[in-house]
C-alpha positions as CSV (number, residue, x, y, z in Angstrom):
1,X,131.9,157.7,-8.9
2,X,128.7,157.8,-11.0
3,X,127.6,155.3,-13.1
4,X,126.3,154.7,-16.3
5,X,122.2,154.6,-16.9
6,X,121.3,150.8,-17.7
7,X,118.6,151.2,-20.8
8,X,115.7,149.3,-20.3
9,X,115.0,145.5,-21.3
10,X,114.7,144.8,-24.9
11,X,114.7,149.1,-26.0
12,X,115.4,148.9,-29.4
13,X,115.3,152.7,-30.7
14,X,116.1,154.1,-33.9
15,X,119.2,156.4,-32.2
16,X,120.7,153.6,-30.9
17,X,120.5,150.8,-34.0
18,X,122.3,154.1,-36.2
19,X,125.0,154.1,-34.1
20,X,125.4,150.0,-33.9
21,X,127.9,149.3,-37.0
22,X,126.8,147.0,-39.3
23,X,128.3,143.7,-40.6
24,X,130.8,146.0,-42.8
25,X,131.9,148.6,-40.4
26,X,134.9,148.1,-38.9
27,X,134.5,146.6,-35.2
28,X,131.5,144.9,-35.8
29,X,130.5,141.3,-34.1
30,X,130.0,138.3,-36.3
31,X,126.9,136.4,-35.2
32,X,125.6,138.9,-33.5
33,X,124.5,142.6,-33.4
34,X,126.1,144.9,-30.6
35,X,123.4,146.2,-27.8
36,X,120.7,143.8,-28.9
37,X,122.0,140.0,-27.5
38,X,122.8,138.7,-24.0
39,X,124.8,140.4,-21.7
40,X,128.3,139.4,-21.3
41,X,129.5,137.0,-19.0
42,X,132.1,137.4,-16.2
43,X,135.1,135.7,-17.9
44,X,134.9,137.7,-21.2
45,X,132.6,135.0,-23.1
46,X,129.1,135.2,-24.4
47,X,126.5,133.4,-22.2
48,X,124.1,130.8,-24.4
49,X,120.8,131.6,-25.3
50,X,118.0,130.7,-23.0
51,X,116.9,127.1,-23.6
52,X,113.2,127.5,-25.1
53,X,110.8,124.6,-24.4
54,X,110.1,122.1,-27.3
55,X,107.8,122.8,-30.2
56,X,108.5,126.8,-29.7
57,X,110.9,128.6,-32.4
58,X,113.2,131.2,-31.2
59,X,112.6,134.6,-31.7
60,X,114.3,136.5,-34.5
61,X,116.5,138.2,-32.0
62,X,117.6,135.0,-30.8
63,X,118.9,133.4,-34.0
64,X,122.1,133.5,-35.5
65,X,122.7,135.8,-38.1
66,X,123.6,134.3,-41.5
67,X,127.2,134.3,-42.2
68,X,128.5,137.7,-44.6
69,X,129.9,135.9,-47.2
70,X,126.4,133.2,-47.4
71,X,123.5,135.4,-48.2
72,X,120.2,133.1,-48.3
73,X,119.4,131.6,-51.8
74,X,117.3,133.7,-54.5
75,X,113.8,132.1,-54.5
76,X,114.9,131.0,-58.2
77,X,118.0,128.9,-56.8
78,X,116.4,127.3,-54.4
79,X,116.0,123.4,-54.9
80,X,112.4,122.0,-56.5
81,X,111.0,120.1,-58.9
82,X,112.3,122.8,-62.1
83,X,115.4,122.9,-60.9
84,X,116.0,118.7,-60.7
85,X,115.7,118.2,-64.3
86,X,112.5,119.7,-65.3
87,X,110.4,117.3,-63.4
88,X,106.7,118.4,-62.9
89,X,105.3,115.4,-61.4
90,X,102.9,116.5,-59.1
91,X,104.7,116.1,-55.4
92,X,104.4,112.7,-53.3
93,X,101.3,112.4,-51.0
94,X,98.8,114.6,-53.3
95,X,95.1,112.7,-54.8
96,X,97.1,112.7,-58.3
97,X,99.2,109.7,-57.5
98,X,96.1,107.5,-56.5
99,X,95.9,106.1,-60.1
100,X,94.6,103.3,-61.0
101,X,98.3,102.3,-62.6
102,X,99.6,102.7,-59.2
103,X,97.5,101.3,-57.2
104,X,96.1,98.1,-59.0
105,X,97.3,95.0,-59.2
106,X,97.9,93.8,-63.1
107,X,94.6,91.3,-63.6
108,X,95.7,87.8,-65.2
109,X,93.5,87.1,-68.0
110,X,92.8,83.1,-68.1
111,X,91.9,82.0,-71.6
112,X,89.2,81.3,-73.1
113,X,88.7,77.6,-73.2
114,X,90.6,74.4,-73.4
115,X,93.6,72.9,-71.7
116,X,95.0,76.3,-71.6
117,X,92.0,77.6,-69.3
118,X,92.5,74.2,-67.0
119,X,95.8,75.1,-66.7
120,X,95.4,78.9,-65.8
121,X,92.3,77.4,-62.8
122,X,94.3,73.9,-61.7
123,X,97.5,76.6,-61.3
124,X,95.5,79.3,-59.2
125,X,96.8,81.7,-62.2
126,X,100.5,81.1,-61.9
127,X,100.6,79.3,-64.9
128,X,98.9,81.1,-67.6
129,X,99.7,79.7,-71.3
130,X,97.7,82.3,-73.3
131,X,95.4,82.1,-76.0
132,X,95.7,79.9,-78.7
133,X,96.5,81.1,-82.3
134,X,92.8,80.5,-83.2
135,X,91.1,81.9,-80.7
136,X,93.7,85.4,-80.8
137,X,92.2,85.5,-84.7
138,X,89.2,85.0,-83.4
139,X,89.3,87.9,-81.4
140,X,90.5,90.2,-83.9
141,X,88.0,89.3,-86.1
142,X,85.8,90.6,-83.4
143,X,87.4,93.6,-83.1
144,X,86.9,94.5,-86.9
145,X,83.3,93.4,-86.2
146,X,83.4,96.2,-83.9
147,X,84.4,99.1,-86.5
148,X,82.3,102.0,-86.0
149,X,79.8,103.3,-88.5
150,X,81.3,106.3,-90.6
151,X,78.1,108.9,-90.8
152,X,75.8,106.8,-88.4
153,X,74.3,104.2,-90.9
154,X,75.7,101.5,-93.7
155,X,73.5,99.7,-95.7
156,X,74.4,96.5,-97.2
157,X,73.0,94.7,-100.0
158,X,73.0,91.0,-100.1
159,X,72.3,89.8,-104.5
160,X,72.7,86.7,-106.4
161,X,70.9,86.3,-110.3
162,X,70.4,82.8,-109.5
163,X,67.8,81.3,-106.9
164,X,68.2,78.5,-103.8
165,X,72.3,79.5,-103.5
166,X,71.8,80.7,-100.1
167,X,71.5,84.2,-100.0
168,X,68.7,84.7,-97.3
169,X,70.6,82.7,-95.7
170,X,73.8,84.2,-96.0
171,X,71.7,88.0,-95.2
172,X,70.8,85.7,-91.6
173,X,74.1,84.5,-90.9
174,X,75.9,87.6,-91.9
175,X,73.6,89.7,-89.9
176,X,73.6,87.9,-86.7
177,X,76.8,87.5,-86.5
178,X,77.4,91.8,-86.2
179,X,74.2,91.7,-84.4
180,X,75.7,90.1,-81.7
181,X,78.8,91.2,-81.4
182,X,78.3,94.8,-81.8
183,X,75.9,96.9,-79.3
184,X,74.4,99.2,-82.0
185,X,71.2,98.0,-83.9
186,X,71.2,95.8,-87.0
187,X,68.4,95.0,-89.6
188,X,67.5,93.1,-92.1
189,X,65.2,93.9,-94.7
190,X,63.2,91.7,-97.3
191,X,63.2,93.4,-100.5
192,X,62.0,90.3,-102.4
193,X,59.5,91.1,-105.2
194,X,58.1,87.9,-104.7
195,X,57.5,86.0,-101.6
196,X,60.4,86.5,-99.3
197,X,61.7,84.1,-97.3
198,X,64.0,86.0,-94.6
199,X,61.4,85.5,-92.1
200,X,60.8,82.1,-91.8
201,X,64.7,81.7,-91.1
202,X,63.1,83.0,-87.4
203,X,61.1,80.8,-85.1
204,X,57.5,81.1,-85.4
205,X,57.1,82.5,-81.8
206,X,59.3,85.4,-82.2
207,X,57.8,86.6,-85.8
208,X,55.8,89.6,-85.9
209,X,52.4,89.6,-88.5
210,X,53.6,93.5,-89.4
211,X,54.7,93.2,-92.9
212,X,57.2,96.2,-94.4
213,X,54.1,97.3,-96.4
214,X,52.0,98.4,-92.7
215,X,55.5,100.4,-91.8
216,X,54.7,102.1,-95.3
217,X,51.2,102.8,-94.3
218,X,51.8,104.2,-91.0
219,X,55.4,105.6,-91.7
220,X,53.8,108.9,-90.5
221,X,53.3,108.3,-87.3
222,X,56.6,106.4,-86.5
223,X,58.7,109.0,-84.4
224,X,60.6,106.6,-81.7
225,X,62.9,103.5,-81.9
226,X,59.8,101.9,-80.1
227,X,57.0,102.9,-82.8
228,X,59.4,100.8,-85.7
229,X,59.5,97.9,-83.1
230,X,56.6,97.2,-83.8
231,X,56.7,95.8,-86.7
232,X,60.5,94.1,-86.9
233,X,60.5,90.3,-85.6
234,X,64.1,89.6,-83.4
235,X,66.2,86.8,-83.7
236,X,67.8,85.4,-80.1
237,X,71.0,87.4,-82.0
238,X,69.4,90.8,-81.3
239,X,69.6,90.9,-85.6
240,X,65.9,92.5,-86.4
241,X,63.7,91.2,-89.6
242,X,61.5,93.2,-91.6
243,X,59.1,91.0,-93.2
244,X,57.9,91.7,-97.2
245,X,54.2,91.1,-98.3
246,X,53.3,87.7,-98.1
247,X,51.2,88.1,-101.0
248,X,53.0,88.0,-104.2
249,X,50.1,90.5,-106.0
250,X,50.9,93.2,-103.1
251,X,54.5,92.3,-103.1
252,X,54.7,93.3,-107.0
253,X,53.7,97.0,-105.9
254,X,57.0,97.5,-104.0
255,X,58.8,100.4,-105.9
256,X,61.4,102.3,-106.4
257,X,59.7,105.1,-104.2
258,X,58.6,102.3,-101.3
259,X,62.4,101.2,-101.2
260,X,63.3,104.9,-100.5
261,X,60.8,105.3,-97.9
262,X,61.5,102.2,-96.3
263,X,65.1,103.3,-95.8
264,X,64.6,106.9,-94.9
265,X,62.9,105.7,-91.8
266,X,65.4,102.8,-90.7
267,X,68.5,105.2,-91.8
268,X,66.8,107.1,-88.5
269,X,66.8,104.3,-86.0
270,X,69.5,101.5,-87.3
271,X,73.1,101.4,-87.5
272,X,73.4,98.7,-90.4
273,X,71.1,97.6,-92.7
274,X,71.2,94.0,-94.8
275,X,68.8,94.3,-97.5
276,X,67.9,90.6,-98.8
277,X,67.4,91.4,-102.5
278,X,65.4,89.7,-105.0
279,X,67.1,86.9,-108.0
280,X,66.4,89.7,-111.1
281,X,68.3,93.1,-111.3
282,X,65.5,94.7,-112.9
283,X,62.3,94.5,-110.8
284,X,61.0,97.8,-109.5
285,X,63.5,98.3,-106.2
286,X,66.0,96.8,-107.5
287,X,67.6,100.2,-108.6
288,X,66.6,101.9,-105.2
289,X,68.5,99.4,-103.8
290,X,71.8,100.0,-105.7
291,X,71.5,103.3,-105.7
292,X,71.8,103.4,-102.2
293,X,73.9,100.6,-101.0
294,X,77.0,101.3,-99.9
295,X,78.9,98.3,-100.1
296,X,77.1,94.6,-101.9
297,X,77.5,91.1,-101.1
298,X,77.4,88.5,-104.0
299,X,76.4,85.4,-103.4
300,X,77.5,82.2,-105.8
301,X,77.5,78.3,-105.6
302,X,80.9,76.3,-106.3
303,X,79.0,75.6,-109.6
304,X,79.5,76.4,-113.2
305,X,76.3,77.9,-113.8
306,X,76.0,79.3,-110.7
307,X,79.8,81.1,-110.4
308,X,78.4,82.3,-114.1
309,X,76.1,84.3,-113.0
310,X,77.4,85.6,-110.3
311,X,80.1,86.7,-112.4
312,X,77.9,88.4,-115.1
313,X,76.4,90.1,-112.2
314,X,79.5,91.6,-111.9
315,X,79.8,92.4,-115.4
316,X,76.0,94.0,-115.4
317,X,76.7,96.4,-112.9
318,X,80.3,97.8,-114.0
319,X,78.3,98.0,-117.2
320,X,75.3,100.2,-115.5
321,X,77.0,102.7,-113.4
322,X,78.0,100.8,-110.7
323,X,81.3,99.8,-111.0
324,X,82.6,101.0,-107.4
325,X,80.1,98.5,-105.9
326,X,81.3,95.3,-108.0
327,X,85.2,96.3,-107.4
328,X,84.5,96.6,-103.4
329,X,81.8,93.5,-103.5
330,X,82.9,90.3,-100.9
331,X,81.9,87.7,-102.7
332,X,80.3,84.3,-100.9
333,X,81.3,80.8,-101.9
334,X,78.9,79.1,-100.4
335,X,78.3,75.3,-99.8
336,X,81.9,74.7,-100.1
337,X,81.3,71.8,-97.7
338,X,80.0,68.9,-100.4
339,X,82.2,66.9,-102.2
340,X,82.0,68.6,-106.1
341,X,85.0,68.5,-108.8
342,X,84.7,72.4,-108.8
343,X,88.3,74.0,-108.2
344,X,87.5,76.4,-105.5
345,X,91.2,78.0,-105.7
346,X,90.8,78.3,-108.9
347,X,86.9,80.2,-108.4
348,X,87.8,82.3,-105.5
349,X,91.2,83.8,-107.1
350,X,88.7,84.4,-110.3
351,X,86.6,86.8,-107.9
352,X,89.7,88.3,-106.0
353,X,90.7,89.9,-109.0
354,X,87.3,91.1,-109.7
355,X,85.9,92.3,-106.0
356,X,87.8,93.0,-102.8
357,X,87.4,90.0,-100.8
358,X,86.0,86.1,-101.0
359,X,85.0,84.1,-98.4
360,X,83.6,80.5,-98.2
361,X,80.9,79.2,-95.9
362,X,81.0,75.8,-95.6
363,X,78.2,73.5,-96.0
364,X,76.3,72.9,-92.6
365,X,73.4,70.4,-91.7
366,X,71.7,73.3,-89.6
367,X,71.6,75.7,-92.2
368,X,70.2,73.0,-94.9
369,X,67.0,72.1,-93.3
370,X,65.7,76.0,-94.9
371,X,64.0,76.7,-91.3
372,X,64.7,78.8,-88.4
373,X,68.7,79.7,-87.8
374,X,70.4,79.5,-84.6
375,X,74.2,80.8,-85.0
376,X,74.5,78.3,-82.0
377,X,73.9,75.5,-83.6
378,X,76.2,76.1,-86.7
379,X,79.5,73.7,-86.7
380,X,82.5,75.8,-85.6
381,X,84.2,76.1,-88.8
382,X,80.5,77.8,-90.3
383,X,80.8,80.1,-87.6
384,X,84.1,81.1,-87.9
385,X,83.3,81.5,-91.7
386,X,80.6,84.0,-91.0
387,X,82.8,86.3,-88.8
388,X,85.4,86.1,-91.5
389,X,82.4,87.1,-93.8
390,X,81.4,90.3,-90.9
391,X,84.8,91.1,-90.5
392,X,85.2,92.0,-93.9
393,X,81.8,93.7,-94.4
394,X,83.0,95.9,-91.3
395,X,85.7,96.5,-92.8
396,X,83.6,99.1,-95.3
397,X,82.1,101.0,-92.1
398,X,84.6,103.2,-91.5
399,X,85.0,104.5,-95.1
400,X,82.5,107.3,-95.8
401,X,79.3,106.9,-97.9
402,X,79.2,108.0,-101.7
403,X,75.4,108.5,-100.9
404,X,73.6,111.2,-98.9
405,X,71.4,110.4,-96.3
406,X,67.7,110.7,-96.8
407,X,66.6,112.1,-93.2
């Protein structure tokens, strides 16, 4: 009896898979493929696959065929992030989830001062009551301090018609106050025909003998922040002072042209500039200085006379061209402090109609002694007043200047 040649192991020719039927030929195997699996056991069933050690996959010839009727899924129907909803967060255990939202703790904020601060530290921060009323104004106010600079400079001009009503003193207290709380540069210039004063609101040790008539002489040479240092004093506020002529015969020579100069080369080196203007609205710079102003502070006393002229002032300039400055001018009460049978309701809602805002600065022994000012000395409530005067001054920065720059 002759028997039937064995092929050898694992031959796999092309003759032999043609004549294997395929999973829709009649007689073919489900699960395998005829010729190519294990050898049939004794009994008539098929022997298992060799065990394969662990960590090793088995080789394609030793896996089951997928079922007929199951074909694998289309790459597009497989499960992912586009097919659960649209999802396209980036997958878990990737750098993108090490956010700082996920991964630090929410900081308690203690307040600022006061019981509610003793509180927050006696309570290890598990009791935290917040900021008071006043102090959350307060720190809004700051935050309109803070308004940005539309076009990289504003200049300010600080007026009154009448003398000795605080208006160097309101150009120190005003410009200290955003000085300090912003971190761009602030100065304050003395445009006083006559002898200014804004200087000696500065202690003696921190003023500088340069005068805004040797910045004139030398405005050649001044290319750097550094070179205009020179001759600006600084207050402990970081609010800069440049001083006018201490002669009154010199002083007189300031014009219109000097005014321009003086403000081309500050427009280069300064955010804001407070310009401390003389009592008359006719001396020589006087029209420099409205012409280029962007927004004005008026200054008045809660007195007849004096709320007079600071009202004709108004009148003056809506009759000369310059209306837009009275109708956006913040007006100053100031000295509202001492006892006086003025009705101050009845004076500031006069100027509200007139000018866009009023604000009152109370009367403060510091500020009446007409010497040096330290903003940390003030009382609280003259303080306050003075960020209520910044804030609204900020509030012009953001709206764009009707004048073009010089440099």
């Amino acid at each position: 009896m002759s028997s039937t040649p064995v092929p050898p192991p694992y031959a796999n020719n092309e003759a032999q898979q043609q004549a294997q039927p395929g999973p829709s030929e009649p007689g073919a195997v489900s699960g395998g493929t005829r010729g190519t699996g294990p050898a049939p056991a004794s009994d008539g069933a098929m022997a298992a696959p060799p065990r394969l050690p662990a960590g090793f996959d088995a080789p394609p010839s030793a896996r089951p065929a997928s079922a007929p009727d199951a074909p694998p899924p289309a790459p597009q129907d497989r499960p992912g992030p586009a097919a659960a909803g649209g999802d396209d967060r980036p997958a878990p255990g990737r750098t993108e989830d090490l956010t700082p939202d996920a991964l630090l703790r929410e900081e308690k904020t203690p307040p600022d001062g006061g019981w509610r601060r003793a509180v927050f530290a006696v309570t290890g921060g598990l009791v935290n009551p917040g900021d008071s009323k006043d102090e959350l104004r307060r720190k809004e106010l700051l935050d309109r301090v803070r308004t940005p600079v539309n076009g990289g400079h504003h200049r300010v001009a600080v007026l009154s018609l009448k003398g000795g009503v605080g208006k160097t003193t309101t150009t120190v207290g005003l410009g200290s106050v955003l000085a300090e709380g912003r971190g761009d540069r602030v100065v304050a210039v003395d445009a006083n025909p006559d002898r200014g004063t804004l200087t000696e609101r500065l202690p003696r040790e921190l003023r500088s003998d340069l005068t805004v008539r040797d910045l004139l002489n030398d405005q050649a040479s001044l290319g750097r922040y550094s070179d205009v240092r020179a001759y600006t004093s600084q207050a402990m506020s970081r609010l800069e002072f440049l001083a006018s002529d201490v002669d009154p015969a010199v002083s007189e020579a300031f014009s219109d042209r000097d005014y321009r100069d003086v403000a081309a080369v500050v427009e280069r080196f300064y955010s804001v500039c407070i310009t401390d203007c003389g009592t008359g609205m006719l001396h020589a710079a006087m029209s420099a200085i409205l012409a280029l102003a962007d927004q004005m502070v008026l200054v008045s006393p809660p007195s007849v006379d004096g709320s007079r002229s600071a009202s004709a002032t108004l009148d003056w300039l809506e009759a000369h061209d310059h209306g837009h400055l009275a109708k956006n001018a913040v007006v100053v009460i100031s000295r509202t402090g001492k006892r006086s049978s003025i009705d101050l309701d009845r004076l500031e809602s006069h100027f509200a109609d007139r000018c866009r805002s009023v604000v009152r600065i109370p009367n403060d022994d510091h500020l009446e002694q007409g010497s040096a000012v330290d903003i940390d000395r003030l009382h609280p409530a003259t303080r306050r007043a003075y960020l209520e005067l910044a804030a609204e001054v900020a509030g012009g920065f953001a709206v764009p200047s009707r004048n073009p720059r010089l440099v």
